[in-house]
DSSP file (Angstrom, degrees, kcal/mol; ACC not computed):
  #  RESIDUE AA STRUCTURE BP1 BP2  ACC     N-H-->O    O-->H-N    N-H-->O    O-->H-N    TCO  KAPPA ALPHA  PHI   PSI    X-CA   Y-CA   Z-CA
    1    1 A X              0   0    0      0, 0.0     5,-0.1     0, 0.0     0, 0.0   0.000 360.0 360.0 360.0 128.8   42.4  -20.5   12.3
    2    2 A X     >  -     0   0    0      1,-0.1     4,-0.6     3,-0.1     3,-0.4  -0.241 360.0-117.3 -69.5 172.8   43.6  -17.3   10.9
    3    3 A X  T  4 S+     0   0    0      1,-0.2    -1,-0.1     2,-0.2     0, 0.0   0.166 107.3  62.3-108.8  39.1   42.4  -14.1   11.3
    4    4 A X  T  > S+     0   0    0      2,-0.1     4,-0.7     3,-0.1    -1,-0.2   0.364 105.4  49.0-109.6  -6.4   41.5  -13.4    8.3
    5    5 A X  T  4 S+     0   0    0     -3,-0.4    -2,-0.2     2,-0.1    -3,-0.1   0.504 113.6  43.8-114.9  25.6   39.1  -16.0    8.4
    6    6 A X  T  X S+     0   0    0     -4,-0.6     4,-3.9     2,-0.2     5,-0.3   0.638 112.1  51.1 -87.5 -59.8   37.8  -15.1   11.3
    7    7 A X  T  4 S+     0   0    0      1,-0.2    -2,-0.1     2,-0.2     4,-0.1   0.726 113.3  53.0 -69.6 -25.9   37.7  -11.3   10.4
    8    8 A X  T  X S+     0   0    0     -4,-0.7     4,-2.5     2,-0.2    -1,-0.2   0.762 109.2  41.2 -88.0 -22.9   36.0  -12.5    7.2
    9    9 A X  H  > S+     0   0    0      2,-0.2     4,-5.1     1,-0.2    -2,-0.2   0.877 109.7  61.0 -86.8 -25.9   33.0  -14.6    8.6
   10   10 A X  H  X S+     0   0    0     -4,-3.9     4,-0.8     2,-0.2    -1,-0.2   0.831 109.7  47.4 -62.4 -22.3   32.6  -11.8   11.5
   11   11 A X  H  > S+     0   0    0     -5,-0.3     4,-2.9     2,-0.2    -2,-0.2   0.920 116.0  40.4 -72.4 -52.2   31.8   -9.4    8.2
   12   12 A X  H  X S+     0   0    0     -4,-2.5     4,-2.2     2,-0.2     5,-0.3   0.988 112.5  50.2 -85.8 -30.6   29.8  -11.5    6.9
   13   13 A X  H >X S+     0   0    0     -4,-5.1     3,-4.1     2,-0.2     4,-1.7   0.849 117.3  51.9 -26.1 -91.7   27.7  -12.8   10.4
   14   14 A X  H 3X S+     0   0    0     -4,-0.8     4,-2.9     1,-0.4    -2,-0.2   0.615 109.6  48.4 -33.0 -47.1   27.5   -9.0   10.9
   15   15 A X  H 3< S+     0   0    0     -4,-2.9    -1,-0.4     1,-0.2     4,-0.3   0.785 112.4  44.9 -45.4 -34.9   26.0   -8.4    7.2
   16   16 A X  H << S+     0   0    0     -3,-4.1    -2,-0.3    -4,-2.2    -1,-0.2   0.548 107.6  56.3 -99.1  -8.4   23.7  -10.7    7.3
   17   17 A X  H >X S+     0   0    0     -4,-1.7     3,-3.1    -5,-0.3     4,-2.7   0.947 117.6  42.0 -69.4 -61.6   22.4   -9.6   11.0
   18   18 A X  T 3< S+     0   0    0     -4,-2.9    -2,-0.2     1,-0.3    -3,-0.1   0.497 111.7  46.7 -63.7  -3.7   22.0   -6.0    9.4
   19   19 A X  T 3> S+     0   0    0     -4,-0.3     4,-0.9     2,-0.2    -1,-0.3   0.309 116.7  51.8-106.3  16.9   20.5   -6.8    6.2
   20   20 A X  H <> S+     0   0    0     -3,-3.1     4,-2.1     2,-0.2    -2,-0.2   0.657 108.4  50.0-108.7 -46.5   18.1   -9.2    8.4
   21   21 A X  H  X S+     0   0    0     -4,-2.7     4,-0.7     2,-0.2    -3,-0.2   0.788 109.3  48.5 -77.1 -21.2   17.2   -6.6   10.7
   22   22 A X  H >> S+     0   0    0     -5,-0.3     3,-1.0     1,-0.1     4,-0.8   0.955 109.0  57.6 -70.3 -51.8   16.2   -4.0    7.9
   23   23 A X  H 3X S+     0   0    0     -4,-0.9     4,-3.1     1,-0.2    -2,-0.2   0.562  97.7  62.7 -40.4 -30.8   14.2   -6.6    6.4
   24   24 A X  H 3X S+     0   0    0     -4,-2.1     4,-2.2     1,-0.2     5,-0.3   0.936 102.6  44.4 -48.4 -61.4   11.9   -7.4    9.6
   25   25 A X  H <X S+     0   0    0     -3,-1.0     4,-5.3    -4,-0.7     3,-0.4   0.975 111.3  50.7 -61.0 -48.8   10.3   -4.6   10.0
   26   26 A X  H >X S+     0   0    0     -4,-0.8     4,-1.2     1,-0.2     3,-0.6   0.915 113.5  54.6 -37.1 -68.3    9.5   -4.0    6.2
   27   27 A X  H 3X S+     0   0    0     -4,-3.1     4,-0.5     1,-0.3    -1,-0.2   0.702 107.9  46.0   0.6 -61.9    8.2   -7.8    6.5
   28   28 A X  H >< S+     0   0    0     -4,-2.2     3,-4.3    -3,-0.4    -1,-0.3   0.990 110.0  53.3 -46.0 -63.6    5.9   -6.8    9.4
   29   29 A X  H << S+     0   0    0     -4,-5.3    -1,-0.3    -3,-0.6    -2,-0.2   0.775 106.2  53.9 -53.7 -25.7    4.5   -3.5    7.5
   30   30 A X  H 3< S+     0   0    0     -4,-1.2     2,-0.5    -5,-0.3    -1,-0.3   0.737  86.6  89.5 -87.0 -20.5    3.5   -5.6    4.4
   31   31 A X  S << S-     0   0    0     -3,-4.3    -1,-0.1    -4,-0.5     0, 0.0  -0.780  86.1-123.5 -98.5 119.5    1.4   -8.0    6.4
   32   32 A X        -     0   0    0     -2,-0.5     2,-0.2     1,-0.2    -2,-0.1   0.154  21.5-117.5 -86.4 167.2   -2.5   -6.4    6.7
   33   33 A X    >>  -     0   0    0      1,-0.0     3,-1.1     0, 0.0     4,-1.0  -0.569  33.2-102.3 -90.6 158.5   -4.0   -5.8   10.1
   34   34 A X  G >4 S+     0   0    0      1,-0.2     3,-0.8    -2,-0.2    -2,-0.1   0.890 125.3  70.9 -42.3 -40.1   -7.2   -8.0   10.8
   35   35 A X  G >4 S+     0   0    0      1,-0.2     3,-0.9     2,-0.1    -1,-0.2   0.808  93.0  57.5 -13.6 -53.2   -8.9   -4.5   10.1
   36   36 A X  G X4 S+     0   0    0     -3,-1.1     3,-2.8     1,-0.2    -1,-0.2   0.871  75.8 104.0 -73.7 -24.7   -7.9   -4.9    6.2
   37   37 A X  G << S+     0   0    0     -4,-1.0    -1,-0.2    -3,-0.8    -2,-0.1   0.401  73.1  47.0 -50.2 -26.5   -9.6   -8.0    5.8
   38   38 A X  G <  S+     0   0    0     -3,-0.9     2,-0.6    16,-0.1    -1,-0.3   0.307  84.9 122.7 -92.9  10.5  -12.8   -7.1    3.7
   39   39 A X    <   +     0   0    0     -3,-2.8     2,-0.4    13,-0.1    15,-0.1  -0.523  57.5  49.2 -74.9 114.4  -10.6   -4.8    1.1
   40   40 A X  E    S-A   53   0A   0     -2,-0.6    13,-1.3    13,-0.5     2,-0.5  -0.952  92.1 -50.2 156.7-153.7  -11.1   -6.1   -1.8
   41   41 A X  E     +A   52   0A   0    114,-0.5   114,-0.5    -2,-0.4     2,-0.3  -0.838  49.4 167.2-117.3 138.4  -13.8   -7.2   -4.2
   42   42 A X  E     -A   51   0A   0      9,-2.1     9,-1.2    -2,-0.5   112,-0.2  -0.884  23.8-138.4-167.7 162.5  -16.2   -9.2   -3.7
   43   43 A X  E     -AB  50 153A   0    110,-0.9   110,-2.7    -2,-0.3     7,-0.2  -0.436  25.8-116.8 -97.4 172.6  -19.7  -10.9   -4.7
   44   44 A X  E >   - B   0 152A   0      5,-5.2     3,-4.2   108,-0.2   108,-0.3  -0.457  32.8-126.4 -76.6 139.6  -23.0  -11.9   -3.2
   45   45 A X  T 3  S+     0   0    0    106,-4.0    -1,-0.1     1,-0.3   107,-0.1   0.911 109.2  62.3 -54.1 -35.5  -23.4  -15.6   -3.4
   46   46 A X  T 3  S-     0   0    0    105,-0.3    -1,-0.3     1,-0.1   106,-0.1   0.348 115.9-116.4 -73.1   2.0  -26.6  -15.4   -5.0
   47   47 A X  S <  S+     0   0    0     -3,-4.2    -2,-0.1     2,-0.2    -1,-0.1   0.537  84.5 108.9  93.3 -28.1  -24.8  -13.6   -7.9
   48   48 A X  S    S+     0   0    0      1,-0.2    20,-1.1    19,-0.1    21,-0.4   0.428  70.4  36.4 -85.5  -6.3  -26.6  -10.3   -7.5
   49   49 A X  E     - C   0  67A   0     18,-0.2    -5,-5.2    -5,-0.2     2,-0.2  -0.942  47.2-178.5-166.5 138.3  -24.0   -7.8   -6.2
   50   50 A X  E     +A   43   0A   0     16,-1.0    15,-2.1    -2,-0.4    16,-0.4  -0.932  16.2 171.6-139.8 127.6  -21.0   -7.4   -6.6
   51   51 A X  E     -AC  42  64A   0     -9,-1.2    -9,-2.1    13,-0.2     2,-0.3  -0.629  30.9-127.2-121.3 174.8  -18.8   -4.4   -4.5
   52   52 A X  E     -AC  41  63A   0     11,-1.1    11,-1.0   -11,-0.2   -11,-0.2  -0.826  20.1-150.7-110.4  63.9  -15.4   -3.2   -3.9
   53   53 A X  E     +AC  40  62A   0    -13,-1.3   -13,-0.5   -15,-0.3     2,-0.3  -0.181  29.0 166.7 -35.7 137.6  -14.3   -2.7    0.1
   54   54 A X        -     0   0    0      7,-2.0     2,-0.3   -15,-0.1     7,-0.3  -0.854  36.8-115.3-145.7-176.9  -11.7    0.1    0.4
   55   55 A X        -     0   0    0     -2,-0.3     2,-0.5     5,-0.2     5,-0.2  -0.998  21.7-173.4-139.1 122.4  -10.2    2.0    3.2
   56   56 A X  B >   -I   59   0B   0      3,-1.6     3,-0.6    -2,-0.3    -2,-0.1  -0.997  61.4 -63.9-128.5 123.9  -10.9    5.6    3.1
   57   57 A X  T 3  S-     0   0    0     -2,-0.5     0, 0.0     1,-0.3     0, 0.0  -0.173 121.8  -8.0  72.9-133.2   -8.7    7.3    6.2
   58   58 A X  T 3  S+     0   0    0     -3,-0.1    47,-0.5     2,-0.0    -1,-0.3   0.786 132.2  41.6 -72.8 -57.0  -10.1    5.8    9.3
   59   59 A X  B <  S-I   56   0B   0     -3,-0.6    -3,-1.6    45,-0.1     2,-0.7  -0.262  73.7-107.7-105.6-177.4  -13.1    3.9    7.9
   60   60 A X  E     + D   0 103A   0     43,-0.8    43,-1.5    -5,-0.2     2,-0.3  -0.935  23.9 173.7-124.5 137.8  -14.4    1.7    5.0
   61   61 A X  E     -     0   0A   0     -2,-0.7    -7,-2.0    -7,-0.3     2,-0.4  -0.846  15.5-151.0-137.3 155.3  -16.5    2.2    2.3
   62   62 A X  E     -CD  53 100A   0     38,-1.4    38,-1.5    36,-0.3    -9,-0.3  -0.988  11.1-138.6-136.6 143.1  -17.3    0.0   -0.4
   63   63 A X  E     -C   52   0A   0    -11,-1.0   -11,-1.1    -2,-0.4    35,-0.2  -0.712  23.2-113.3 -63.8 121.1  -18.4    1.0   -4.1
   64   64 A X  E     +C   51   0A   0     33,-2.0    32,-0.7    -2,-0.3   -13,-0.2  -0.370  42.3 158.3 -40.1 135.9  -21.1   -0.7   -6.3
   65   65 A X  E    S+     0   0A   0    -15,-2.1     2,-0.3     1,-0.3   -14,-0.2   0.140  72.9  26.0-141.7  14.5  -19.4   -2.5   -9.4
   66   66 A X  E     +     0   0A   0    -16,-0.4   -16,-1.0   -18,-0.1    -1,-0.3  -0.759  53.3 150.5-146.3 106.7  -22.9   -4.9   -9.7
   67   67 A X  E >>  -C   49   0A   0     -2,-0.3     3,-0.8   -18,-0.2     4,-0.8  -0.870  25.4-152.4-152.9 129.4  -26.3   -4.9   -9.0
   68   68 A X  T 34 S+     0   0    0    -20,-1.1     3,-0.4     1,-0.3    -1,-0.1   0.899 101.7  40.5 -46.3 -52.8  -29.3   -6.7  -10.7
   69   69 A X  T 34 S+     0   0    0    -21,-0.4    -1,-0.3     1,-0.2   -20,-0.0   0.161 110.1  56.3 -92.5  39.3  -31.6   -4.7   -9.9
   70   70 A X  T <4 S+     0   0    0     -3,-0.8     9,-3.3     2,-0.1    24,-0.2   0.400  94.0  81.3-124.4 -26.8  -29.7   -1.6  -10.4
   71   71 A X  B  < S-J   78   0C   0     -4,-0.8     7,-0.3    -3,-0.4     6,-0.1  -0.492  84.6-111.3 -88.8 167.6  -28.9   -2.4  -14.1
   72   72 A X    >   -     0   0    0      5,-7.4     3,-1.8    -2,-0.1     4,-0.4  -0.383  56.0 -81.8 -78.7 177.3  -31.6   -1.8  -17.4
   73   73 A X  T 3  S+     0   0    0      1,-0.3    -1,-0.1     2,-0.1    -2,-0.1   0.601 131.7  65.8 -52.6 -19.8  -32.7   -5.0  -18.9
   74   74 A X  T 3  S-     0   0    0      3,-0.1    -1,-0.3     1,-0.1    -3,-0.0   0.651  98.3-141.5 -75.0  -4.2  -29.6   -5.5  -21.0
   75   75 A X  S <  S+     0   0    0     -3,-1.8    -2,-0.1     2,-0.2     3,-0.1   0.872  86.7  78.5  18.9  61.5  -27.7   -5.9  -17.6
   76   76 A X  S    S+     0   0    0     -4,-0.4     2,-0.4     1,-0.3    -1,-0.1   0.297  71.9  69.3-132.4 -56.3  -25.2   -4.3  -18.6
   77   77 A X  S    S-     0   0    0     -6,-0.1    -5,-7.4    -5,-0.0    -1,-0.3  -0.547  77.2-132.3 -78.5 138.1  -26.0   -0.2  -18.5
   78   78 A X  B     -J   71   0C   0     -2,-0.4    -7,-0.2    -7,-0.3     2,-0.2  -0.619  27.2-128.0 -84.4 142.5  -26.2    0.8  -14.8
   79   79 A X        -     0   0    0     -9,-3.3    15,-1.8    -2,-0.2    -1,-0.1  -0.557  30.8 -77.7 -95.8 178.1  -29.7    3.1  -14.3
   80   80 A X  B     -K   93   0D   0     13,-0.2     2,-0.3    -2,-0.2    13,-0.2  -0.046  33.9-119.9 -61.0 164.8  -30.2    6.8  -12.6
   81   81 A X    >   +     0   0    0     11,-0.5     3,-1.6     8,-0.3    11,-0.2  -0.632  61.6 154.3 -96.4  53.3  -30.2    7.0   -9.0
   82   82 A X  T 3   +     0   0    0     -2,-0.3     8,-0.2     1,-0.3    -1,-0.1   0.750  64.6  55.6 -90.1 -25.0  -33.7    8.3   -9.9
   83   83 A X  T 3  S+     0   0    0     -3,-0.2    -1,-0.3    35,-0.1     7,-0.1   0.855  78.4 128.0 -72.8 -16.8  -35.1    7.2   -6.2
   84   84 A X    <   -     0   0    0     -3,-1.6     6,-0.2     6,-0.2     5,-0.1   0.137  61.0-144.8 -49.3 136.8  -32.2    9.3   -4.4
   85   85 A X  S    S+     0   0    0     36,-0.4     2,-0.5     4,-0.1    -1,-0.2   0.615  88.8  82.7 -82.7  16.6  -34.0   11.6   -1.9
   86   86 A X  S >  S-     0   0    0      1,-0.1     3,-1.6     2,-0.0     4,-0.2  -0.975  76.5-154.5-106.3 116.3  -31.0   14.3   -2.9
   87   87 A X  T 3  S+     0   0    0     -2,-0.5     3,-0.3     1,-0.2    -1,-0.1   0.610  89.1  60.7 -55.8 -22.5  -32.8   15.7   -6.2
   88   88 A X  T 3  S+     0   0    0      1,-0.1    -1,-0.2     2,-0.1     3,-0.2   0.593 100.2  48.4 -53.3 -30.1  -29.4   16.5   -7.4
   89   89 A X  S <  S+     0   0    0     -3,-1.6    -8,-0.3     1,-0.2    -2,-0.2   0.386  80.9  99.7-113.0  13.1  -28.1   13.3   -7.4
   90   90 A X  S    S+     0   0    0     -3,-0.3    -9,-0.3     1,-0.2    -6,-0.2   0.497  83.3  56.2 -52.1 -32.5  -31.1   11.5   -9.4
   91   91 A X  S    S+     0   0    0     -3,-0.2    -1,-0.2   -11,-0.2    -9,-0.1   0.729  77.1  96.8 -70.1 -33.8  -29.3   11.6  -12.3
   92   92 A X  S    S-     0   0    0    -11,-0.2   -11,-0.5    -4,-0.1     2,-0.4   0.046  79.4 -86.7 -71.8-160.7  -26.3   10.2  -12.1
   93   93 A X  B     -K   80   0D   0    -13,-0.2   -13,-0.2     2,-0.1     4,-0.2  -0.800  25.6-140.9-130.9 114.8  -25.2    6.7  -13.1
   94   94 A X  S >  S+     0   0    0    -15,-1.8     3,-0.9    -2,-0.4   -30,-0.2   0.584  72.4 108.8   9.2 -58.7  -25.7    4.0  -10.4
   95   95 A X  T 3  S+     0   0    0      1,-0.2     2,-0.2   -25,-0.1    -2,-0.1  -0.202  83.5   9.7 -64.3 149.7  -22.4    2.5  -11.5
   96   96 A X  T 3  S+     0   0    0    -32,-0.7    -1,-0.2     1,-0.2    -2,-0.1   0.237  91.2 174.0  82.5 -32.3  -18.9    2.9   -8.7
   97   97 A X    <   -     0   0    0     -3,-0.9   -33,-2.0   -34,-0.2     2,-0.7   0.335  37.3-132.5  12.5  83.1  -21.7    4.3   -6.0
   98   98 A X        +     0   0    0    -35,-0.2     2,-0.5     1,-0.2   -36,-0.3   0.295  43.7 159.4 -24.6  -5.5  -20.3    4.8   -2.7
   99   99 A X        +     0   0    0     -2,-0.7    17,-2.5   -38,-0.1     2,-0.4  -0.086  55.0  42.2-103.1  -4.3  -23.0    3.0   -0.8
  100  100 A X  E     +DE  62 115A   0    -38,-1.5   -38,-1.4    -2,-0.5     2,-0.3  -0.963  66.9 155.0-121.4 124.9  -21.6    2.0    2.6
  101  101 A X  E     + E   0 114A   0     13,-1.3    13,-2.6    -2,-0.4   -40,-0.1  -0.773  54.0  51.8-119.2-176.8  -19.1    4.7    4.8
  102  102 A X  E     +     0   0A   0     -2,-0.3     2,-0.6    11,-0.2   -41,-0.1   0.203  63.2 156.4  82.7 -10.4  -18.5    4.9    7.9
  103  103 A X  E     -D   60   0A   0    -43,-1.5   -43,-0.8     9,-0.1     2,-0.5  -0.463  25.2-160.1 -69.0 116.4  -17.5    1.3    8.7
  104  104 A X  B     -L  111   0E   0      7,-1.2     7,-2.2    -2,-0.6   -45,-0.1  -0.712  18.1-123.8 -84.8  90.9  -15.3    1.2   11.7
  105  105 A X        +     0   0    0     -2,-0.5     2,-0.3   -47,-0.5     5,-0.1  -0.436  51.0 155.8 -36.0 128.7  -12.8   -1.8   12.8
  106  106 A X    >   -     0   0    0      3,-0.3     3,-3.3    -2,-0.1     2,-0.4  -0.928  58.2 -29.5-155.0 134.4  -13.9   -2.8   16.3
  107  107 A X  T 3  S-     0   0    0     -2,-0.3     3,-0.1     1,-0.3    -2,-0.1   0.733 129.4 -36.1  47.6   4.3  -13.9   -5.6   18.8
  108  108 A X  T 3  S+     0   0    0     -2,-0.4     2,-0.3     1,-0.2    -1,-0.3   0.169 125.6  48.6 125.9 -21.2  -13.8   -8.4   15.5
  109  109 A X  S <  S-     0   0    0     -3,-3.3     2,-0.3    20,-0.0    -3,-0.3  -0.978  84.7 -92.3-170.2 168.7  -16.1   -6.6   12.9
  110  110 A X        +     0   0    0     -2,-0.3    18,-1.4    19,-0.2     2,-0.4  -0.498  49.4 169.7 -75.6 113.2  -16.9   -3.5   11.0
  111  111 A X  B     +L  104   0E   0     -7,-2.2    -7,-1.2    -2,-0.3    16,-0.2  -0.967  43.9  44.6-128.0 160.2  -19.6   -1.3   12.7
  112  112 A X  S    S+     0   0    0     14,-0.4    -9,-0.1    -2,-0.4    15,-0.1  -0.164  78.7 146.6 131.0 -20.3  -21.4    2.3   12.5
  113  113 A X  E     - F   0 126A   0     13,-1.1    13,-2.2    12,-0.1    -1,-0.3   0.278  43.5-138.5 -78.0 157.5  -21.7    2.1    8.7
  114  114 A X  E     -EF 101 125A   0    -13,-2.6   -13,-1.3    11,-0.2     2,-0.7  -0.968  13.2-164.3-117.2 132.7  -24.2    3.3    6.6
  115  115 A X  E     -EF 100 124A   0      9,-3.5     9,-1.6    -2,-0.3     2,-0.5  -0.918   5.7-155.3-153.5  96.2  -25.7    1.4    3.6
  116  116 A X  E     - F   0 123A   0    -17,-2.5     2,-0.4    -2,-0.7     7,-0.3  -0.827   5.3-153.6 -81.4 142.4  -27.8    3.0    0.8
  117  117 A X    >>  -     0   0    0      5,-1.6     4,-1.2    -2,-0.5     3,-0.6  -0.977   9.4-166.4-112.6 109.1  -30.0    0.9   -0.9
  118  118 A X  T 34 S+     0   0    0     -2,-0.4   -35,-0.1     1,-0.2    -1,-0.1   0.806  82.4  61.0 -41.2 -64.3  -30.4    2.6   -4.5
  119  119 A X  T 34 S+     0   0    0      1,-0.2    -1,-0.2    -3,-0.1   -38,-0.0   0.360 119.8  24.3 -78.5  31.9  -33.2    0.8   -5.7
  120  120 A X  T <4 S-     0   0    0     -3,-0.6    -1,-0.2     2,-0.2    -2,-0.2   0.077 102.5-124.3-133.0 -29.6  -35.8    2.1   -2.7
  121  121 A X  S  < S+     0   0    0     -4,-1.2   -36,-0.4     1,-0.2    -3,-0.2   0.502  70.6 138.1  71.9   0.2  -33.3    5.7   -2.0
  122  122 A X        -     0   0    0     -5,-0.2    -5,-1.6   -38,-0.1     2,-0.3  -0.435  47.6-155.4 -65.3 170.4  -33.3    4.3    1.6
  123  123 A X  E     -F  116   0A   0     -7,-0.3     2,-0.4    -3,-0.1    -7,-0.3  -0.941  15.8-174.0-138.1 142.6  -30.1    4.4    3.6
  124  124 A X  E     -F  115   0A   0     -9,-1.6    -9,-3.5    -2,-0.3    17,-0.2  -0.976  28.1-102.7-147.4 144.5  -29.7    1.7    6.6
  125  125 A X  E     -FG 114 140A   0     15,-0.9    15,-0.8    -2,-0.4     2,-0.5  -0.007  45.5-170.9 -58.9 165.6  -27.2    1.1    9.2
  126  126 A X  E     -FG 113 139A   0    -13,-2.2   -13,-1.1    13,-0.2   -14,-0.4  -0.876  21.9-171.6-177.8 146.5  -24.7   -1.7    8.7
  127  127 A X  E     - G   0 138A   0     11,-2.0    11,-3.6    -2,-0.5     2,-0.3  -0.889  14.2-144.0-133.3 163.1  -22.2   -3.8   10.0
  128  128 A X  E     + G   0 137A   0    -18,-1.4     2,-0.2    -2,-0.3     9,-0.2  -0.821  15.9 173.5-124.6 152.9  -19.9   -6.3    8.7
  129  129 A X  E     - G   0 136A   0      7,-0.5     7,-0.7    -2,-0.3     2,-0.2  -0.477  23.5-141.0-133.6-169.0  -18.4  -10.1   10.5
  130  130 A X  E     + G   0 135A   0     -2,-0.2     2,-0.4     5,-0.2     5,-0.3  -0.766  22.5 175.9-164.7 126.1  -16.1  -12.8    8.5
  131  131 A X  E >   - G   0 134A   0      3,-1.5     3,-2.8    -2,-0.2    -2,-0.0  -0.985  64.4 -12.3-125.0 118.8  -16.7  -16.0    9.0
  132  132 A X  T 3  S-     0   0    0     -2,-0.4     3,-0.1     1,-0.3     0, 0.0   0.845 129.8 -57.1  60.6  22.0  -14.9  -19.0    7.2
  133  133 A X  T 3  S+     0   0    0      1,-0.2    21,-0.5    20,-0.0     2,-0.5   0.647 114.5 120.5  45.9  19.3  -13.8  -16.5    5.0
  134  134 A X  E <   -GH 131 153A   0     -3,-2.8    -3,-1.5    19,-0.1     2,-0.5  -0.889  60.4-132.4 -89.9 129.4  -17.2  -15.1    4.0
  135  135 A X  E     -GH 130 152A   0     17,-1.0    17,-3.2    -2,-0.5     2,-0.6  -0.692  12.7-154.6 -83.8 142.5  -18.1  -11.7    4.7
  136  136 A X  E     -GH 129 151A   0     -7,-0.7     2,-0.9    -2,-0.5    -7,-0.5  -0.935  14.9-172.1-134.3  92.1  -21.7  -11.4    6.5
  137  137 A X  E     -GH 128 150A   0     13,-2.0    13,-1.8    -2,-0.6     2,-0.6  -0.831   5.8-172.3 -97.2 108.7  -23.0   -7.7    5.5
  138  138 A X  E     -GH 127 149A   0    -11,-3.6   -11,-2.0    -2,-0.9     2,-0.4  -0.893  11.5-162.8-134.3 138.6  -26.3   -6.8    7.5
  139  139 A X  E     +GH 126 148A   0      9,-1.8     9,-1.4    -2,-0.6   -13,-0.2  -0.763  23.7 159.3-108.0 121.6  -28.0   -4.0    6.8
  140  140 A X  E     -G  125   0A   0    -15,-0.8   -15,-0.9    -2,-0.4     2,-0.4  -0.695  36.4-120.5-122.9 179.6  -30.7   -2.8    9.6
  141  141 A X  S    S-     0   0    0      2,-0.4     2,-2.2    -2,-0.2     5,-0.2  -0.997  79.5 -27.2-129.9 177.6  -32.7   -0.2   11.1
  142  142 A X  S    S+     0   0    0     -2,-0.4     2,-0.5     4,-0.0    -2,-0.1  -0.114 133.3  23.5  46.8 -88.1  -32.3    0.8   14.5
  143  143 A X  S >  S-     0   0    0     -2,-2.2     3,-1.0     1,-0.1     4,-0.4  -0.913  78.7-127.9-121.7 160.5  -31.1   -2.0   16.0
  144  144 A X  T 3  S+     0   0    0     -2,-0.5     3,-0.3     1,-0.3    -1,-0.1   0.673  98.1  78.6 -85.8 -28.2  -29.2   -4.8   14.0
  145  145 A X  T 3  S+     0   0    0      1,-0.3    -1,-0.3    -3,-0.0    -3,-0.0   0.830 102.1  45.3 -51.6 -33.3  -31.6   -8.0   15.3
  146  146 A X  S <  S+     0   0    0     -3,-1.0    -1,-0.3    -5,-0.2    -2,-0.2   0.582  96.4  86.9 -56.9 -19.1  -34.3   -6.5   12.5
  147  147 A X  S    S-     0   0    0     -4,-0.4     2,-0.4    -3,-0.3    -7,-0.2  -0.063  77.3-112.7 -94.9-145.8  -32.3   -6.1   10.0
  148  148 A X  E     - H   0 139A   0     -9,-1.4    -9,-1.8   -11,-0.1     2,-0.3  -0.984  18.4-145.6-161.0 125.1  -31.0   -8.9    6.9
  149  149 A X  E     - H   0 138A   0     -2,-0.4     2,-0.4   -11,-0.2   -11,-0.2  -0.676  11.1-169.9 -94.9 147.1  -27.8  -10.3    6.2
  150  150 A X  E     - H   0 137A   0    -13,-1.8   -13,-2.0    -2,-0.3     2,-0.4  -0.997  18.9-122.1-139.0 152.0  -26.1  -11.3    2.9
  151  151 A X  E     - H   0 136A   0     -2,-0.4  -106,-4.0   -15,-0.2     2,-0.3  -0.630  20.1-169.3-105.2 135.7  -23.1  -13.2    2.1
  152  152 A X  E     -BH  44 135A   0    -17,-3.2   -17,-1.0    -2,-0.4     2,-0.3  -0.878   4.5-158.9-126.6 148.7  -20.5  -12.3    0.4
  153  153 A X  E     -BH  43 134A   0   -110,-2.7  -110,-0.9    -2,-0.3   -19,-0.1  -0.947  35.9 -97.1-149.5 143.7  -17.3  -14.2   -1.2
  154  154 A X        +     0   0    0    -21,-0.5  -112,-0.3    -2,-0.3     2,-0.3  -0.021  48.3 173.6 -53.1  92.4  -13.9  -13.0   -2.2
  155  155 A X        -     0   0    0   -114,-0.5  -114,-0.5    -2,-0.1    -1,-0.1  -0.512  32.7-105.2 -86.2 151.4  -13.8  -12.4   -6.3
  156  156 A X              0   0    0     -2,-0.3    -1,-0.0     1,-0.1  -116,-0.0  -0.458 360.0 360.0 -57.8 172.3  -10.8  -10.8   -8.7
  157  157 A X              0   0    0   -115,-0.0    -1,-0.1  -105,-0.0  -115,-0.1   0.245 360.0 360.0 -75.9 360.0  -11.5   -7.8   -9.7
């Protein structure tokens, strides 16, 4: 063999090791951690809520973008947050609501979180699982054996 075709497949071996090796890591970085796994949208099975999971910093919050009982009869216009026990915030518009922070990756599933309920003005602890690809949001107080789960599954936006 010559060595120029020698000298040419060791150029290219050696390109394609280095453009292999940038590529890995990006690879890596693009693929979510088990942590990311409730971002996104999704609805209640029963049809009645529908939120938005995000990642705010450290923790997760999700936005209202549904609620039956949260809309007027037309179900379309979102009503006042008229029950909120901050008198300031009795007016505004239901729709886009923060209503759970604070959720926390841990040990398999989201905990610490806090869950307002609009239509009472209560706020309740909450935690999140995944199962089968359902998300299992249950909303307590004190301790989580009380409290009430609902099921959720993955929609477009």
């Amino acid at each position: 063999m010559s060595t120029s075709k020698i000298s040419r497949r060791s150029a290219m071996f050696l390109a394609l090791a280095t453009i292999g090796l940038a590529i890995t890591p990006a690879a890596q970085a693009q693929q979510a951690s088990p942590a990311d796994a409730i971002v996104g949208v999704w609805q209640a099975d029963d049809g009645s809520v529908k939120l938005d999971m995000f990642k705010a910093g450290t923790e997760f919050r999700a936005r209202l973008l549904y609620g039956n009982q949260l809309v007027e009869a037309d179900n379309v216009t979102f009503k006042k947050d008229a029950k909120n026990p901050d008198p300031a915030l009795r007016s505004r518009s239901m729709k886009n609501v923060v209503f759970i922070t604070g959720l926390r990756w841990s040990d398999g599933s989201w905990t610490g979180g806090s869950l307002y309920d609009g239509s009472s003005g209560r706020t309740y602890n909450c935690q999140i699982t995944m199962q089968g690809g359902k998300m299992n949001l249950r909303g307590y107080i004190g301790i989580s054996a009380l409290g009430q789960t609902r099921t959720f599954h993955r929609v477009g936006a």
